[in-house]
N, C-alpha and C positions, 0 to 999 in steps of 0.2 A: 446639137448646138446651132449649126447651119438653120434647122427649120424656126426655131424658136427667136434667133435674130432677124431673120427675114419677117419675122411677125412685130416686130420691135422692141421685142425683148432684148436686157442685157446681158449677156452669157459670156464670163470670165472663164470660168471654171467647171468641173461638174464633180458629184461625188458617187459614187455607185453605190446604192444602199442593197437592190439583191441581183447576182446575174445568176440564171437558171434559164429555164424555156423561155424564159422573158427577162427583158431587163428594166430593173428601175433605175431612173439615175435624176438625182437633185442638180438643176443648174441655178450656176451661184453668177452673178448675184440678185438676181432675178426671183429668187426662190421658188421656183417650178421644179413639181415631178411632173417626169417623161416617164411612159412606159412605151417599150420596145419589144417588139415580135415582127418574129418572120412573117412576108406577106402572104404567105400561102396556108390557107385555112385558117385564117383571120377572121374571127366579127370583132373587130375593134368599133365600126361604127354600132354597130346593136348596143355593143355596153355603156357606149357615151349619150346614145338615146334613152335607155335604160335608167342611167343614172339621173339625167334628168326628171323621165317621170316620177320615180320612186321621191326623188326631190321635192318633188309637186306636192309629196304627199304626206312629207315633212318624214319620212324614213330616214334610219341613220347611215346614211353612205357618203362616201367622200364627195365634194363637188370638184367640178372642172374646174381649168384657170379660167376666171372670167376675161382676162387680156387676149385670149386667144378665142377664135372662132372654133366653137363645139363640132369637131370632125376630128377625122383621121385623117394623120398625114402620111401620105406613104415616100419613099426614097430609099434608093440603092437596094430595092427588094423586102424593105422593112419597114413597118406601119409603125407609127408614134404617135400617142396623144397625149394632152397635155393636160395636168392636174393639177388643184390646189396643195402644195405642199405643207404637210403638219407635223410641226414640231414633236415628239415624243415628248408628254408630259411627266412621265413615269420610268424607272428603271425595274419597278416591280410587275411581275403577274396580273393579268386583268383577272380579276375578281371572279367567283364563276357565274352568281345572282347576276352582277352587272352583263357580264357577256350574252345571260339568257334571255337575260331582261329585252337587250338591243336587238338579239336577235329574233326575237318575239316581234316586238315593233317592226322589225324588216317584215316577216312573216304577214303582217296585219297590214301593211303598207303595198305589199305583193297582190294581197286577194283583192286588192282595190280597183288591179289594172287589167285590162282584158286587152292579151296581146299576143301575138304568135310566138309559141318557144316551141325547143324540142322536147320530147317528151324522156325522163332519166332511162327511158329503153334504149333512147335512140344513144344516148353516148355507154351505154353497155354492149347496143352492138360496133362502136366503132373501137370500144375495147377487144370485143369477142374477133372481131376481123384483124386486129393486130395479132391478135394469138394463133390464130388461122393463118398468116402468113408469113411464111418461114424469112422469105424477102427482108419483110421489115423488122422479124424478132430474129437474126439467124443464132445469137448465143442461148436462147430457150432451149433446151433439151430435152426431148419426147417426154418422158416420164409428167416433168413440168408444165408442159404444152398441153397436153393430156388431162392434167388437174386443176388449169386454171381454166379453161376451155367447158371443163364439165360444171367446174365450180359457179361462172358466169351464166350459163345457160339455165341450170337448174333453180338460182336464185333468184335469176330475172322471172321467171315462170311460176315459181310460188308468189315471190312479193306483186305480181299482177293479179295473181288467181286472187290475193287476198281483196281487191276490190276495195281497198282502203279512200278514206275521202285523199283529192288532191289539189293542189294550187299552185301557183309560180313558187321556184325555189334558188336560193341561190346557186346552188350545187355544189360549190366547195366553201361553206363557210367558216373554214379550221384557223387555228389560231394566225397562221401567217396571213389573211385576209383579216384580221380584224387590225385599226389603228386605236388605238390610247390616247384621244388628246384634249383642248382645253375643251374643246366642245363636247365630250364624250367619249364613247367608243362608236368610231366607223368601217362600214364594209365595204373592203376594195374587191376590185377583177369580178367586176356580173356580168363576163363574156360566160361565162358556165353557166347562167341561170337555167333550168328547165323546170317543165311540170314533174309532179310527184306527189308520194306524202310528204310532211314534215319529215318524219323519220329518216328518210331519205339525207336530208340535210343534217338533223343532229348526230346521224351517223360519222360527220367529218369533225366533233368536236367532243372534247374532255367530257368524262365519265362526270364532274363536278358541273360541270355545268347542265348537264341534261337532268340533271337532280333538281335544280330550278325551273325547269321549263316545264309549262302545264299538261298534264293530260299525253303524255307520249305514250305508246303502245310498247310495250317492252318485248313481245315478241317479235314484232316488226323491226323493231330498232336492232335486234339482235343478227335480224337477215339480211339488214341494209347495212351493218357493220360489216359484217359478211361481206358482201359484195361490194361494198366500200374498199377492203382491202384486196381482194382481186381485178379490182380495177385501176387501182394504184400501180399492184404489179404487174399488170400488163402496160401500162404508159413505161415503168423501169426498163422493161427490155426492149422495147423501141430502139433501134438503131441509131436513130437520130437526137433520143433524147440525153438531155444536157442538165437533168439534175445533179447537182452537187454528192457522188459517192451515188448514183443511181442505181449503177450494179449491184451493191452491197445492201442498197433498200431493198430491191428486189431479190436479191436471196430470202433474206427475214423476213420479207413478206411470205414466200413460198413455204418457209420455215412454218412459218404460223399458219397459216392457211391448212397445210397438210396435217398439222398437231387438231382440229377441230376447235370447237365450240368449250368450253366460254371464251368469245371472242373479244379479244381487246380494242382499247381506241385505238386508231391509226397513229394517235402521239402517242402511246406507249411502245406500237412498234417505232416507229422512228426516233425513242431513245435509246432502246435498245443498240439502234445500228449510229447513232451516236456517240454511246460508251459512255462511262461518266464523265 
């Protein structure tokens, strides 16, 4: 609130729409989102550079608040930037065509740009180093340690040997990044973009919606779902991490993982530890 009046914004009020590893929060009456994260291993500025070019390129991603200067602010240990706020135009499901659709256009909008990312190895190894250190996972338990460990390495090593084509990706494109609004559908948080295949990416998103989307590899999609969900459950037992019932994802993740192949989406498991 403090950063956003200092900018001249009006800030009554706020409303917390998600607190997790990050926080979003609507300030009223101003109508700005804030996103909030700890300072430390932060690209807050990459994604708001991010967002712009992709913007250039008429992709569908959220824009910034134009009232404020395109940065990140940092305070009391935590980074915030500031975004156009959008209405929820719907109470229903995003469509799965339309979701593929948008996300195709990001896809085509991506291979436009020539720009330094990580490449999806690089955040497999800072999964695989989470699992490797007991420090930062201490409630993982050998057995488990042992299977998500072997399960990341082996996956990361075929899905490279396949030599598949790759391009900038968003890296989490799953329903909770996408918004529903008058303009579309748009995609938030491209602090995860890196290189890959597509696969890669449709691996964070409904079985229906990849049925839309052209020309996917189906064995690939299968190994990057795979790895998809071992990578999920190593972010869960992070000591530090603050998703909503995270423990209880990461059980069912390990649940699933250890059951094998046919591998589900990652919103199937996280209904599951939803409950009805």
């Amino acid at each position: 609130m403090s950063i956003a009046s200092a900018l001249g914004l009006t800030v009554n009020d706020t409303v917390v729409l998600q607190n997790s590893n990050k926080l979003a929060v609507r300030l009223l009456p101003c109508d700005v989102l804030a996103r909030v994260a700890p300072l430390a291993r932060q690209v807050a500025q990459f994604g708001i550079e991010l967002a712009q070019w992709l913007a250039e390129t008429g992709s569908p991603v959220a824009a910034l608040e134009p009232r404020a200067a395109p940065r990140a602010y940092e305070r009391d240990g935590f980074v915030v930037t500031l975004w156009t706020y959008y209405a929820p135009v719907t109470a229903r499901g995003v469509a799965p065509a339309d979701y593929a659709k948008a996300l195709a256009r990001l896809h085509a909008g991506m291979r436009k740009l020539d720009v330094a990312t990580p490449h999806f190895t690089d955040r497999v190894a800072e999964a695989q180093q989470l699992v490797a250190s007991r420090d930062q996972t201490p409630a993982l338990a050998d057995a488990d340690r042992e299977l998500l460990g072997s399960t990341l390495g082996s996956l990361r090593r075929t899905i490279v040997d396949r030599s598949a084509a790759e391009q900038l990706l968003h890296g989490e494109p799953h329903p909770g990044n996408v918004l529903s609004t008058k303009n579309g559908l748009l995609f938030i948080d491209l602090e995860t973009c890196c290189r890959g295949p597509v696969e890669f990416d449709l691996a964070h998103v409904p079985e229906e919606v990849v049925e839309h989307y052209p020309d996917a590899d189906q064995d690939l999609l299968g190994e990057c779902r795979a790895l998809v969900l071992a990578m999920v459950a190593a972010w869960r037992w992070d000591a530090g991490d603050q998703f909503p019932n995270g423990r209880g994802a990461g059980r069912e993740l390990l649940r699933t993982i250890r059951r094998g192949p046919p591998w589900p989406t990652l919103e199937v498991v996280m209904r599951r530890v939803a409950g009805p």
